[in-house]
DSSP file (Angstrom, degrees, kcal/mol; ACC not computed):
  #  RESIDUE AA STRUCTURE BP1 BP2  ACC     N-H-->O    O-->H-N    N-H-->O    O-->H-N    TCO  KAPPA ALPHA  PHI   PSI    X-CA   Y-CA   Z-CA
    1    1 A X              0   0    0      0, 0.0     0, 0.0     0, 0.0     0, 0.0   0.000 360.0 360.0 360.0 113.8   92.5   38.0  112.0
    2    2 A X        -     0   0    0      1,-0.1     2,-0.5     0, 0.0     0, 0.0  -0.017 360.0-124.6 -17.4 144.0   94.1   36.1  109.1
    3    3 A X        -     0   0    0      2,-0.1     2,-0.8     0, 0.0    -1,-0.1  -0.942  29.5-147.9 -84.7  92.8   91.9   34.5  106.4
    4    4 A X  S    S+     0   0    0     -2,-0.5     2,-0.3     3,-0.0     0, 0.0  -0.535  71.1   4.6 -74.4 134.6   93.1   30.6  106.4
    5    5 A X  S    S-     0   0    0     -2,-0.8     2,-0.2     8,-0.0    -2,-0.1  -0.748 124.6  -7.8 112.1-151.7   92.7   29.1  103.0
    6    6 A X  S    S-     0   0    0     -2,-0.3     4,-0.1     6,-0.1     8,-0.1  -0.650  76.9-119.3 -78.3 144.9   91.6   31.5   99.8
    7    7 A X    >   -     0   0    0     -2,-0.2     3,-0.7     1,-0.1     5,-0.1  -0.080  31.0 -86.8 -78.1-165.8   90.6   34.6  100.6
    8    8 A X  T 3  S+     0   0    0      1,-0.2    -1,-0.1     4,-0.1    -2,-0.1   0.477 125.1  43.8 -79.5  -9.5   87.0   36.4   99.9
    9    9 A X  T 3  S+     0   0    0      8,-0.1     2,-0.5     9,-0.0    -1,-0.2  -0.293  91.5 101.9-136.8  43.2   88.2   37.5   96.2
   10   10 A X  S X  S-     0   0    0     -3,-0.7     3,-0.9     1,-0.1     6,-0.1  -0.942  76.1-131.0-140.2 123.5   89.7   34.6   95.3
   11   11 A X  T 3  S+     0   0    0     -2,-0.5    -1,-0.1     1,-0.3     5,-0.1   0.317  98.0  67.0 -45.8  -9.5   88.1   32.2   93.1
   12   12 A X  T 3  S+     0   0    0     -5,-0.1     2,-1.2     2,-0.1    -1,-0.3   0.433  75.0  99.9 -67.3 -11.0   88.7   29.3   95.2
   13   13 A X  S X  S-     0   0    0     -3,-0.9     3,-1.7    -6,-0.1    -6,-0.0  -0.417  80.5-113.6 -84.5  96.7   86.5   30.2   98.0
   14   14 A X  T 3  S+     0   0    0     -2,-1.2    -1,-0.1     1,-0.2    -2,-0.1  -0.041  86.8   3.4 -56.5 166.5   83.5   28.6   98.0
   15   15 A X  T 3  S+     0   0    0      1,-0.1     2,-0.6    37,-0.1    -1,-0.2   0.493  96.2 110.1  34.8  26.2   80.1   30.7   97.4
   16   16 A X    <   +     0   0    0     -3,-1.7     2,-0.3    -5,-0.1    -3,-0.1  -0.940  31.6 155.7-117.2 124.2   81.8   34.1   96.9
   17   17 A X    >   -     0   0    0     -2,-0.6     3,-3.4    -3,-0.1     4,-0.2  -0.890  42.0-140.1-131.7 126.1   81.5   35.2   93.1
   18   18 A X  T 3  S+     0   0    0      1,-0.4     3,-0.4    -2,-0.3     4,-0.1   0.443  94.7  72.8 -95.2  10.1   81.8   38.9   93.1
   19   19 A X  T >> S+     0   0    0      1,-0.1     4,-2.1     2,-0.1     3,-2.0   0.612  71.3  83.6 -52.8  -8.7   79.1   38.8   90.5
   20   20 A X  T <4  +     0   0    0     -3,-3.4    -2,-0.2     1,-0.3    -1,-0.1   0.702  68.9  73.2 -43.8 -35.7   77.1   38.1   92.8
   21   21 A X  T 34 S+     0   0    0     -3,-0.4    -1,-0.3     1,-0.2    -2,-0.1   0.732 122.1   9.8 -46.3 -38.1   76.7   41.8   93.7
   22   22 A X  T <4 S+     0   0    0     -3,-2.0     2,-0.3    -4,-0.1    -1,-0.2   0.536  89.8 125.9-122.3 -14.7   74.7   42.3   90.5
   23   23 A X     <  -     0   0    0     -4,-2.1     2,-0.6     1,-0.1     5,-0.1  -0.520  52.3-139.6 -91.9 140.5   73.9   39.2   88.9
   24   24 A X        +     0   0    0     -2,-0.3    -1,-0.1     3,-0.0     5,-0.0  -0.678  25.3 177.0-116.4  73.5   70.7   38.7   88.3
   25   25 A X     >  -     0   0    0     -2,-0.6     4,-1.1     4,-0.1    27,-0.0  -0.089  40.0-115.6 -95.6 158.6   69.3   34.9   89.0
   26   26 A X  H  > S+     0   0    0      2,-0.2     4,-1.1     1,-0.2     3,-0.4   0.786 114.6  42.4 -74.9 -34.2   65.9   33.9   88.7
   27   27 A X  H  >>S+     0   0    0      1,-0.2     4,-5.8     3,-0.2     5,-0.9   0.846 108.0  57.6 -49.2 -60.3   65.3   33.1   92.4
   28   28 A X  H  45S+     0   0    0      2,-0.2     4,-0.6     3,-0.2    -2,-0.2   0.763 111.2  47.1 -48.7 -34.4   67.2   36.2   93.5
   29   29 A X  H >X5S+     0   0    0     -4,-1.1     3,-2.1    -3,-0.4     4,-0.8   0.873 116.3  49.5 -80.2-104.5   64.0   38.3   90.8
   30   30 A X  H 3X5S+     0   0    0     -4,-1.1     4,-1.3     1,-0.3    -2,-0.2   0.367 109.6  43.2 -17.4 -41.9   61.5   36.1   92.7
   31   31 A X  H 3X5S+     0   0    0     -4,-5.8     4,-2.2     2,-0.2    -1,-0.3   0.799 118.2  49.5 -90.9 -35.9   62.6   36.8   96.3
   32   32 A X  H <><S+     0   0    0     -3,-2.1     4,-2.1    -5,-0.9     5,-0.4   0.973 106.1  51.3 -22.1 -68.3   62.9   40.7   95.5
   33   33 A X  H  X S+     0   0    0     -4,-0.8     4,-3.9     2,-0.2    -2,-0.2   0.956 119.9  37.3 -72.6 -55.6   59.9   40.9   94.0
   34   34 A X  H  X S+     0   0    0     -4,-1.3     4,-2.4     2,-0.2    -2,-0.2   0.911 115.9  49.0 -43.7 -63.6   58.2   39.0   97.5
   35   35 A X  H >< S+     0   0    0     -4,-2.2     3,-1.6     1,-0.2     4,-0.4   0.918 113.7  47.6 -76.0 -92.2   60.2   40.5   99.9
   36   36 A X  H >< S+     0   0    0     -4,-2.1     3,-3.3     1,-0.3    -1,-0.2   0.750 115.0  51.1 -26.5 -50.7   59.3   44.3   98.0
   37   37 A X  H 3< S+     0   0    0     -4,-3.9    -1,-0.3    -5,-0.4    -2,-0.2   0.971 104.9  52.4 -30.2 -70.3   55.5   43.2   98.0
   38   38 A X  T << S-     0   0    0     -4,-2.4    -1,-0.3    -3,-1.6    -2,-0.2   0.204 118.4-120.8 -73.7  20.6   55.5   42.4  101.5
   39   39 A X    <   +     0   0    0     -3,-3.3     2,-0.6    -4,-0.4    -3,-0.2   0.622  50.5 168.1  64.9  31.3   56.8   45.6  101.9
   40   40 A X    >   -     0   0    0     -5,-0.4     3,-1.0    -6,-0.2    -1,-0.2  -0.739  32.0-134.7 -81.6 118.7   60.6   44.5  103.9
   41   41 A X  T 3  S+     0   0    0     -2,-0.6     2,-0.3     1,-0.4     3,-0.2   0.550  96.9  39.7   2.1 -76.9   63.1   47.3  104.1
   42   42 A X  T 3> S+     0   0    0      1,-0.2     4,-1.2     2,-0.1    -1,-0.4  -0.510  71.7 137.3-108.6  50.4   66.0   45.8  103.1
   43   43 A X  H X> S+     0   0    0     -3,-1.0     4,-1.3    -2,-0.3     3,-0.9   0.960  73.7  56.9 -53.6 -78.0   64.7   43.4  100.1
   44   44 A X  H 3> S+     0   0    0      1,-0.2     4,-2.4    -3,-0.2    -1,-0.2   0.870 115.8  41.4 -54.9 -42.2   67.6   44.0   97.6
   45   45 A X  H 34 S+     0   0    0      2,-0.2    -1,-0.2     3,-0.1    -2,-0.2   0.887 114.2  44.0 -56.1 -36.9   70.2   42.7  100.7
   46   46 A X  H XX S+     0   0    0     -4,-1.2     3,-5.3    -3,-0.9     4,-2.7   0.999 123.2  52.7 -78.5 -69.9   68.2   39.5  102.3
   47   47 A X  H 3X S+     0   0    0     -4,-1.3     4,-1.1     1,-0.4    -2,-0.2   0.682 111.2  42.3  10.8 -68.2   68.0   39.3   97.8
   48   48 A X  H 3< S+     0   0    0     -4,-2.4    -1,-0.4    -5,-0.3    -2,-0.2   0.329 124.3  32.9 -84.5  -1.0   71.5   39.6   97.6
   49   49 A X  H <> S+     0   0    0     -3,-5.3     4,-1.5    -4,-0.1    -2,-0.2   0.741 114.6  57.3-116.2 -53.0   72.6   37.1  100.6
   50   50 A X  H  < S+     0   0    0     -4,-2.7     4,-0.2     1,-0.2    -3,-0.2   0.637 101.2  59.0 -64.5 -26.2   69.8   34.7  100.3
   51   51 A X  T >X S+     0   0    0     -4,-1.1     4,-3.5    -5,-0.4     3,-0.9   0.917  97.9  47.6 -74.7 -40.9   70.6   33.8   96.4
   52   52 A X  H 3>>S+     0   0    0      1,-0.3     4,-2.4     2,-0.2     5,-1.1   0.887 117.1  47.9 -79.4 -26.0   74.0   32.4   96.0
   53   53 A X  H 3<5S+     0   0    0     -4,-1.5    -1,-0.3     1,-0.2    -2,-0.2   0.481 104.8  52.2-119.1  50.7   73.3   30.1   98.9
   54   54 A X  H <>5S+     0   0    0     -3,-0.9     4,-1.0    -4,-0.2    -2,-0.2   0.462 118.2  44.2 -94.3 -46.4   70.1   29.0   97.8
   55   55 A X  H  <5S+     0   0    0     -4,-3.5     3,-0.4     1,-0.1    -3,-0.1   0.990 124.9  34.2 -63.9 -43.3   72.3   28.1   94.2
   56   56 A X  T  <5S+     0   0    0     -4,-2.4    -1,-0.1    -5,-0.4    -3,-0.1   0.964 136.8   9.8 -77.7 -49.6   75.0   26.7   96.0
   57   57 A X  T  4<S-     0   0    0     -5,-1.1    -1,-0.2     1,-0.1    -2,-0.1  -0.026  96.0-128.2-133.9  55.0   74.2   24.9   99.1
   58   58 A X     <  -     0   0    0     -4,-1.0     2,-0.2    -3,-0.4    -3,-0.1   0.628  33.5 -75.2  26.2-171.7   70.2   24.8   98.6
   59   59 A X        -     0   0    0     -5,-0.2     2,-0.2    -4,-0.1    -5,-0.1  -0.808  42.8-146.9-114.3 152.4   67.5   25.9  101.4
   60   60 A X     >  -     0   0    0     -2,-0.2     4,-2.0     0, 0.0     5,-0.1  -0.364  38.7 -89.1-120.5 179.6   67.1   23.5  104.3
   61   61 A X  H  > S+     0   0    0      2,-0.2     4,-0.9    -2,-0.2     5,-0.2   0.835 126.1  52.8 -49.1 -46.8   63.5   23.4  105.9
   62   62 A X  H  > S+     0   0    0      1,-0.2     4,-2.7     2,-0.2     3,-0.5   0.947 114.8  46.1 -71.6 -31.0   64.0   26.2  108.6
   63   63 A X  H  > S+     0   0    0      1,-0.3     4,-1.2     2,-0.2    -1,-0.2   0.926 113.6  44.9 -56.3 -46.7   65.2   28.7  105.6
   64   64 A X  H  < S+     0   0    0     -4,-2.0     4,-0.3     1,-0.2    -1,-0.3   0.582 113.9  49.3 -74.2 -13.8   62.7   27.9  103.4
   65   65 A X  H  X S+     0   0    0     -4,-0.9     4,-1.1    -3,-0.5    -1,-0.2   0.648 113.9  48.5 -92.8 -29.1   60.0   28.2  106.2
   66   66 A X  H  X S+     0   0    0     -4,-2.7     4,-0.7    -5,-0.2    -2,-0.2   0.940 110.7  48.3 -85.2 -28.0   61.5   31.6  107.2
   67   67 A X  H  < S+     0   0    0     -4,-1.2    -1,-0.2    -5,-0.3    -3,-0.2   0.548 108.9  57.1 -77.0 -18.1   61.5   32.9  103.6
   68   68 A X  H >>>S+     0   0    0     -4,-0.3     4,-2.4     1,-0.2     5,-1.4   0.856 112.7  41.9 -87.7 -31.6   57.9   31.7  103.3
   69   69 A X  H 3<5S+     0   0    0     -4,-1.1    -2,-0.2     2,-0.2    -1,-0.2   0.472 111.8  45.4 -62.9 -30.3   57.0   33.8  106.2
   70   70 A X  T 3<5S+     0   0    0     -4,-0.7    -1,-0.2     3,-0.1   -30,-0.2   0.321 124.6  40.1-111.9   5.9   58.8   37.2  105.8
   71   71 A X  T <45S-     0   0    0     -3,-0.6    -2,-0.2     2,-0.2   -33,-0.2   0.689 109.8-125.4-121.3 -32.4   57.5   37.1  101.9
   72   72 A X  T  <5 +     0   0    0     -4,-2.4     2,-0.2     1,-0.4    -3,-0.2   0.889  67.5 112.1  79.3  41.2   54.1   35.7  102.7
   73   73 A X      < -     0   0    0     -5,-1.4    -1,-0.4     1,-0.1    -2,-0.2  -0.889  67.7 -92.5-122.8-175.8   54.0   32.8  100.6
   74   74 A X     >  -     0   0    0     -2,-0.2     4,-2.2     1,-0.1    -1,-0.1  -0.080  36.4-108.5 -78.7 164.6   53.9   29.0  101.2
   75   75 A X  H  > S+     0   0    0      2,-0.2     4,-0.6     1,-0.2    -1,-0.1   0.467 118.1  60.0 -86.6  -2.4   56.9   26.8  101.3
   76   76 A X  H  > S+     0   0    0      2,-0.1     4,-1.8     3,-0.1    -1,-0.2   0.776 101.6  57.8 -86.8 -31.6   56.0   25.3   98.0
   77   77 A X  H >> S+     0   0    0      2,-0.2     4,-1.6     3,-0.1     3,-1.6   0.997 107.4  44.0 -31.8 -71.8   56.3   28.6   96.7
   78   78 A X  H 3X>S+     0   0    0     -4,-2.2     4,-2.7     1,-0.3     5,-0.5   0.965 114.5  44.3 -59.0 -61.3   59.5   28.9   97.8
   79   79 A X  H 3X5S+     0   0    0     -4,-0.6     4,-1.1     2,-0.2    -1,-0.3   0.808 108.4  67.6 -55.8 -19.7   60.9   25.3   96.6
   80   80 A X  H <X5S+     0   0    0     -4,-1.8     4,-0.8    -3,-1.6    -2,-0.2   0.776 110.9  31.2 -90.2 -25.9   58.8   26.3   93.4
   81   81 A X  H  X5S+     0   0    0     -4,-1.6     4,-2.4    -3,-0.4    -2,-0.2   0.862 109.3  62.8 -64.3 -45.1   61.4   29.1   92.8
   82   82 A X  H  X5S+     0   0    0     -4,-2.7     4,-2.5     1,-0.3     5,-0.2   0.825 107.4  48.4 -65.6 -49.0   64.3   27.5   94.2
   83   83 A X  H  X<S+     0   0    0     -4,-1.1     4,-2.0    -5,-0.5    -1,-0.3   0.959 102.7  58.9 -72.9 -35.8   63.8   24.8   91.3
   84   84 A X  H >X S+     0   0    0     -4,-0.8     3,-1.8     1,-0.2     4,-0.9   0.989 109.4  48.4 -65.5 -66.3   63.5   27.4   88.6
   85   85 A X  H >X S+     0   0    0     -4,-2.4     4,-3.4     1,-0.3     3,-0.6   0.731 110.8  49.8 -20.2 -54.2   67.1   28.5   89.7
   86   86 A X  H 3X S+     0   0    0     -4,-2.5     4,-2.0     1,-0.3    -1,-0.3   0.889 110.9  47.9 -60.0 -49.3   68.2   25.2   89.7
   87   87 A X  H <X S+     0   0    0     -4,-2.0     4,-1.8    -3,-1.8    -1,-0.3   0.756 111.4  50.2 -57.4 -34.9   66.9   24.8   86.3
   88   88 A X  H <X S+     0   0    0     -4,-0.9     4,-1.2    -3,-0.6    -1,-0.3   0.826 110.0  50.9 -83.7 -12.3   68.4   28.0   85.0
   89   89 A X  H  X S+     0   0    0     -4,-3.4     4,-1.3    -5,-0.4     5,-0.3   0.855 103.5  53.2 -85.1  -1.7   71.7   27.2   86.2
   90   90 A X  H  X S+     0   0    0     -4,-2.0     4,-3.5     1,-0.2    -1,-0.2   0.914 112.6  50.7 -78.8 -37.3   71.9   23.7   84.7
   91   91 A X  H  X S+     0   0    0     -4,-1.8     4,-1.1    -5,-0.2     5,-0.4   0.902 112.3  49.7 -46.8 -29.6   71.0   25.8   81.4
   92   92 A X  H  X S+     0   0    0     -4,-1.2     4,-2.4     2,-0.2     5,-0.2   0.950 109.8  44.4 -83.9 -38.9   73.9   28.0   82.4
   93   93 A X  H  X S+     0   0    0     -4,-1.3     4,-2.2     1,-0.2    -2,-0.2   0.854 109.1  61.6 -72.3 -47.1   76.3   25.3   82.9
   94   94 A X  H  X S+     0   0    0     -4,-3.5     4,-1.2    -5,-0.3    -1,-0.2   0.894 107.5  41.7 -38.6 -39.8   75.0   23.8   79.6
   95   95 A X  H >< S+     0   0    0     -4,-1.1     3,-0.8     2,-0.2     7,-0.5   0.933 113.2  54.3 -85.7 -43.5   76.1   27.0   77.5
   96   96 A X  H 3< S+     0   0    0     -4,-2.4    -2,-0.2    -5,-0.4    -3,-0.2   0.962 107.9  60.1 -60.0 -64.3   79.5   27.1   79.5
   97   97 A X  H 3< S+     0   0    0     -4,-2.2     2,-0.7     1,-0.2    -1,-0.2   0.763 117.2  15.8 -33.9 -54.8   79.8   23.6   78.4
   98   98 A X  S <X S-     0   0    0     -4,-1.2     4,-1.9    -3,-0.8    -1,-0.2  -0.936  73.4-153.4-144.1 114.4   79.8   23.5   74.9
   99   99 A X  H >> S+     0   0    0     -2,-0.7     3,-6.8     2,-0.2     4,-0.7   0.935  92.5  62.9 -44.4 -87.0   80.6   27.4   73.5
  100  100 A X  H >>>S+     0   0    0      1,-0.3     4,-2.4     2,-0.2     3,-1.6   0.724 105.3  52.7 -45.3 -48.3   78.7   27.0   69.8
  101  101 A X  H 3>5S+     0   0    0      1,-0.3     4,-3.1     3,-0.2    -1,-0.3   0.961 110.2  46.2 -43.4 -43.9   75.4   26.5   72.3
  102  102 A X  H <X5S+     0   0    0     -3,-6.8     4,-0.6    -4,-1.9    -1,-0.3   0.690 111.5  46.0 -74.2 -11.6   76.5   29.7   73.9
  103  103 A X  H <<5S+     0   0    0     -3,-1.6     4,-0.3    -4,-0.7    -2,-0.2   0.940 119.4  51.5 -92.9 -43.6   77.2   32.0   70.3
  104  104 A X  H >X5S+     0   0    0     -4,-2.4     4,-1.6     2,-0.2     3,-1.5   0.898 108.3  43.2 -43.9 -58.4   73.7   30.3   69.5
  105  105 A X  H 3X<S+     0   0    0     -4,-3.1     4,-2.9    -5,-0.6    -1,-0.2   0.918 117.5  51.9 -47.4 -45.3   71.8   31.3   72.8
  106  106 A X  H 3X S+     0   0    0     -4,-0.6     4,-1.3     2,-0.3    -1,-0.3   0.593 113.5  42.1 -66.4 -36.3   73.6   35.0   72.2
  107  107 A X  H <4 S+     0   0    0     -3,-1.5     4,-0.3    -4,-0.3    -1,-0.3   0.635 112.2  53.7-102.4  -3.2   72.4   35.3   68.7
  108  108 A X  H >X S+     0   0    0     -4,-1.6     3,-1.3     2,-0.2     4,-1.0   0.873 110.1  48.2 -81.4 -44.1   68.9   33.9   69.6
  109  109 A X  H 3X S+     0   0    0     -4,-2.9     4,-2.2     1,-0.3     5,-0.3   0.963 107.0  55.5 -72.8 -37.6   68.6   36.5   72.3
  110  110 A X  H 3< S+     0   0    0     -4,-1.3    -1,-0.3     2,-0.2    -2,-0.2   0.570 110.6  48.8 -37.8 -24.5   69.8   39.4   69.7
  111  111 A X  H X> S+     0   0    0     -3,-1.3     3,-3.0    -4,-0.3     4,-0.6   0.980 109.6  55.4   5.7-114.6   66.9   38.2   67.6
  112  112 A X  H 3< S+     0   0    0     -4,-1.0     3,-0.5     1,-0.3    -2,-0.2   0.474 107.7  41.3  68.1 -86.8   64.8   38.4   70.5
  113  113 A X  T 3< S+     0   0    0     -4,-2.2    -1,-0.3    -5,-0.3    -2,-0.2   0.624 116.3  49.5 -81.5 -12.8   65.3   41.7   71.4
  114  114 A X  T <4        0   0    0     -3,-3.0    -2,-0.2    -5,-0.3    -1,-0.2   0.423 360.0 360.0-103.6  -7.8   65.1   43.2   67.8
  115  115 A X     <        0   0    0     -4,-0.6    -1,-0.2    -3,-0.5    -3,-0.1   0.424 360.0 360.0 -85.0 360.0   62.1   41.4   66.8
């Protein structure tokens, strides 16, 4: 069947960034880390599905209620993560914004890592 519209590796498409595959979001840590605890199978997949559309088109009640459930914490938990995301991606969107913030960030974390 035809794909109408952009396809799945085309930047147009909403929620597909084929970094996704690797990249490595603070929510995405945090629901890993749960899901591995609570000892579920496939943790790095649920991980890897569950992140970009918690960044993109947030967690409704039943998601966040299922996510509290299969990780074995509360749904404030879960909204308490879901806002850290939020938080790093407006930082992310900050650096994209205005480059010199971003050569800054880059040389802070070289600093950082050498200290």
């Amino acid at each position: 069947m035809p794909v109408i519209g952009p396809g799945y590796d085309d930047p147009e498409y909403d929620n597909y960034d084929p970094a996704w595959h690797d990249q490595d979001t603070p929510f995405r840590q945090w629901l890993y880390e749960k899901l591995t605890a609570a000892g579920f199978s496939h943790a790095h997949d649920l991980a890897a599905c569950k992140a970009p559309a918690n960044r993109y088109n947030g967690l409704d009640d039943s998601e966040m209620a299922s996510i509290a459930m299969v990780t074995d914490t509360s749904i404030d938990d879960v909204r308490d993560a879901h806002k850290a995301e939020l938080a790093d991606w407006a930082r992310e969107q900050q650096l994209r914004d205005h480059p010199d913030m971003a050569a800054l960030d880059a040389d802070l974390d070289r600093i950082r890592h050498h200290s």
